[in-house]
N, C-alpha and C positions, 0 to 999 in steps of 0.2 A: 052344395053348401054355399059356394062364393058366389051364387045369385042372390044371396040375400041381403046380403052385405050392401047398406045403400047411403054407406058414409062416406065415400070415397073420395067424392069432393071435398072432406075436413084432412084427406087422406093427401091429396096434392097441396091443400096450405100448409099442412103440417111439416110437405117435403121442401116448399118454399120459404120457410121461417129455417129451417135446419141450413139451407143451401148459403144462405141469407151470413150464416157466421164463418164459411168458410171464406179465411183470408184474413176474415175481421178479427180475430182474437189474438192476445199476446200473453204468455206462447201459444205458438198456432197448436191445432188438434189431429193436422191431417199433413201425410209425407202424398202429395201432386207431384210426384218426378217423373222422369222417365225409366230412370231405373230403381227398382223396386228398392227398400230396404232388407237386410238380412232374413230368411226366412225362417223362423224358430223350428219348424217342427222338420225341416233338413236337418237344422243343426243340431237335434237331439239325436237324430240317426245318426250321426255324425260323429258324435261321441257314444254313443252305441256300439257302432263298429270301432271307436275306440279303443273301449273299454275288451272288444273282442280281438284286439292284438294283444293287446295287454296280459289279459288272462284268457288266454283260447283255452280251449274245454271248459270254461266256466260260464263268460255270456257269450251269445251269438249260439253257432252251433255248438252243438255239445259233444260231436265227435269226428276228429278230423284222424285219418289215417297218417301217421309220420311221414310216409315215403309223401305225400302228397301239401305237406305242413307249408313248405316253401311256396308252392303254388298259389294254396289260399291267402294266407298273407300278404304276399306279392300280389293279390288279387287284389283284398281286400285294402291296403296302403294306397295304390293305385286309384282305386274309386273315393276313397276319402280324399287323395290329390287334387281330383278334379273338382270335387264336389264344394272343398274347404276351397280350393281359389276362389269356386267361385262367392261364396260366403263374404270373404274378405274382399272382393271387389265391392261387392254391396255394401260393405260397413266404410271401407275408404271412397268410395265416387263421392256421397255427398258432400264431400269436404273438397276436390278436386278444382281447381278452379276455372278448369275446363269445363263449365257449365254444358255448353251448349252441344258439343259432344255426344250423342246418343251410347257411342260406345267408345270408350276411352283408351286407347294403348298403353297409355302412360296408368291408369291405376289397374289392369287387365297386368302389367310388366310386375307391378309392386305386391300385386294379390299372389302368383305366384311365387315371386323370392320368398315372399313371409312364408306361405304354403310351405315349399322346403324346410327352411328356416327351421319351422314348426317342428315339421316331422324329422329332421337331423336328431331333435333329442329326445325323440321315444326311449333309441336303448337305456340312454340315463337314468331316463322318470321311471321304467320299470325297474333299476336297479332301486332307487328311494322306494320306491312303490314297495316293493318287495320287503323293504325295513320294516316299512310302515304293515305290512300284513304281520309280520314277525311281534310287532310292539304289539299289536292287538291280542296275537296270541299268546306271549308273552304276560299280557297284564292282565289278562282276564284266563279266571281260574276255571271258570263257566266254558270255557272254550273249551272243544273236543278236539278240534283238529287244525290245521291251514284250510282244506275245505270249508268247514264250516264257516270259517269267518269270513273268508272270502263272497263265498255263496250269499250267506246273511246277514252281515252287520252292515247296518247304515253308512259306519264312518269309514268303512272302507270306498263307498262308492259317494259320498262327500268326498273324502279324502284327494280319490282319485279326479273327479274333476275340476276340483280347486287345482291340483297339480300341474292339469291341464289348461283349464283358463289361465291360473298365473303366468306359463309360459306367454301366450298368446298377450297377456296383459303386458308384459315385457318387454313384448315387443311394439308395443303401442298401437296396436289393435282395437278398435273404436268396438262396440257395442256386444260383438262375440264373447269374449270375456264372462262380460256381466249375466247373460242370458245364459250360460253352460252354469253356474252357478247357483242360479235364481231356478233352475230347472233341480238341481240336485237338492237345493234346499226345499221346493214343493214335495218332494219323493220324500226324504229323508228328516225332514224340519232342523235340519241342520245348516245354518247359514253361514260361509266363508266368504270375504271378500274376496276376490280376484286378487287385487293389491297387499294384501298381507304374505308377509313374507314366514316360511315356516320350514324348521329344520328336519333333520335324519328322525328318523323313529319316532313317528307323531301316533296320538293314541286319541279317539273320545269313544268313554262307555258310554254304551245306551245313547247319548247323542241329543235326545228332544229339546228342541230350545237353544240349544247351545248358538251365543252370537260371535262373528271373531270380526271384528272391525277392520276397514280399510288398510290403517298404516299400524296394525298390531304385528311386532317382531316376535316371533317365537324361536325359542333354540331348538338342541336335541333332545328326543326322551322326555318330552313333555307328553304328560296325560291330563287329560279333562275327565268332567264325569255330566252328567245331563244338567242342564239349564244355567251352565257359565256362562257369564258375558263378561268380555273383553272389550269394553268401550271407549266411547267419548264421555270426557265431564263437562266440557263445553266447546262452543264454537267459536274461536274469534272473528270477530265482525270490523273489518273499514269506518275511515269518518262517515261512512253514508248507511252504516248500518248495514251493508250485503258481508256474504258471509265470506270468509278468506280461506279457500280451498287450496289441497297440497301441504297443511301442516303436517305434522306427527301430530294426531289426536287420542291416539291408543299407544295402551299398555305394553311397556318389552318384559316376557316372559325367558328367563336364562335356563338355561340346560335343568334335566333331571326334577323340574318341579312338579309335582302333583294338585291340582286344583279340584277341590270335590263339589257334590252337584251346590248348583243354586248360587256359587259365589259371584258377585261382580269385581270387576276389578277396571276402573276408570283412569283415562288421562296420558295424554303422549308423555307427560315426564315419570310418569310411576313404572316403575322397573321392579321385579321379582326374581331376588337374588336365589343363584343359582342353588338345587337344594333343597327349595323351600317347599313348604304344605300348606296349602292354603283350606281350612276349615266350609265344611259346610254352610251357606249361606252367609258367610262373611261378605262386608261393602268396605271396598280399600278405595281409596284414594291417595296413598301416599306410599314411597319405596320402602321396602321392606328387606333388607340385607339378607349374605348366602345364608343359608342352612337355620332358616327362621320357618318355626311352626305359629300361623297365625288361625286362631279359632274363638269362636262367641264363648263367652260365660255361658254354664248349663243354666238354662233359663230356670225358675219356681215351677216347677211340674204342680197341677189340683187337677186330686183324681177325684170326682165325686161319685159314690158309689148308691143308687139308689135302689 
């Protein structure tokens, strides 16, 4: 077949015009280091095996003998150890100012501490974790079991590696964060920011759509329902018109509220007093006091019957 091919010479201009931008553009399009940037598809294994401390007998393998429980975990923490240093070396060298270092001790030192760091508050996130299985079965009437929702709901495996980035965001961790996330929301269509902060007994039914913005505070016992968003209503901009990062842009959601599918709710100052019910497809923009039911007027229903 590739004898026939007799354009090959449009084949090397082609490769000469492309070569041509690299350097030249701003922001550049290409990471030239010597050491690579974080590799995504480790660090889904990553939280894989995560997910496989977390809830053993549910992902990973699906049947561990007890006398032998300690071993695999101890196995399994062990190889995420190594793996997630080195993760985190990749996301901290480019920032290192020891450029010229092929391999750096100094961020090689700092890739593990966080490593640790990390992994010191698994027992924790499994106890929250564990609420949060409880709120799902809990709030959903549809639920059979703890199995079941574990095994199949979305927002448990959102849930849980928002839990897990957020740590890692925490700790100021460059780029891992955002990619554990953006990977759960591909799976799930459920998008959490790393940086949102979110209490005991988190719930979202069904899940599709659902957006929770960077600097959105949530309490305890909050439930969602499919296609909420928790946003920005704008962005403040500098004398030169760039935009001013690190506000509170999003909404604080207080203990016990319920938001149903399709609402928005905009704006770092709008807060949702504890209590509250936020109606189907409502668009809030301003605070709303505790134990407030907010919902549309039933619109003029025309049935035309032909």
């Amino acid at each position: 077949m590739h004898e026939h091919l007799r354009k090959r010479d449009q084949v090397r201009e082609i490769t000469r015009e492309v070569l041509q931008t690299f350097g030249s553009l701003q922001p550049k399009l290409e990471h030239l280091a010597t050491t690579p940037l974080p590799d995504k598809s480790s660090l889904i294994q990553i939280v894989g095996d995560l997910l496989e401390v977390i809830y053993p007998g549910y992902f990973g393998r699906k049947y561990v003998e007890v006398a032998n429980i300690e071993y695999h975990i101890g196995d399994l923490i062990d190889s995420i150890y190594a793996r997630l240093t080195q993760e985190i070396y990749r996301s901290v060298r480019p920032q290192c100012e020891k450029k010229e270092d092929n391999n750096c001790e100094h961020c090689w030192k700092i890739a593990e501490e966080q490593a640790i760091l990390f992994l010191r508050k698994l027992p924790k996130l499994r106890v929250r974790l564990s609420a949060d299985a409880q709120a799902a079965y809990d709030g959903d009437p549809a639920a059979k079991s703890i199995d079941e929702v574990i095994f199949a709901y979305p927002a448990i495996l959102a849930i849980t590696t928002f839990r897990l980035a957020h740590e890692l965001n925490l700790q100021g961790i460059p780029l891992l964060p955002r990619i554990m996330t953006e990977h759960a929301h591909s799976v799930t269509g459920i998008d959490i920011h790393p940086g949102a902060t979110i209490g005991d007994g988190f719930f979202i039914d069904h899940g599709t759509g659902v957006v929770i913005g960077e600097t959105t505070t949530i309490g305890n016992r909050v439930k969602l329902y499919q296609g909420v968003t928790l946003g920005a209503l704008s962005f403040a901009m500098d004398e030169e018109g760039r935009m001013i990062r690190g506000k509170k842009r999003h909404p604080t959601i207080e203990d016990d509220v319920v938001i149903y599918a399709g609402a928005t709710i905009l704006g770092g100052t709008t807060v949702i007093g504890r209590g509250s019910v936020i109606g189907g497809n409502v668009w809030l923009t301003r605070s709303v006091p505790p134990y407030t039911r907010v919902i549309i007027s039933e619109p003029e229903l025309v049935i035309d019957s032909k």
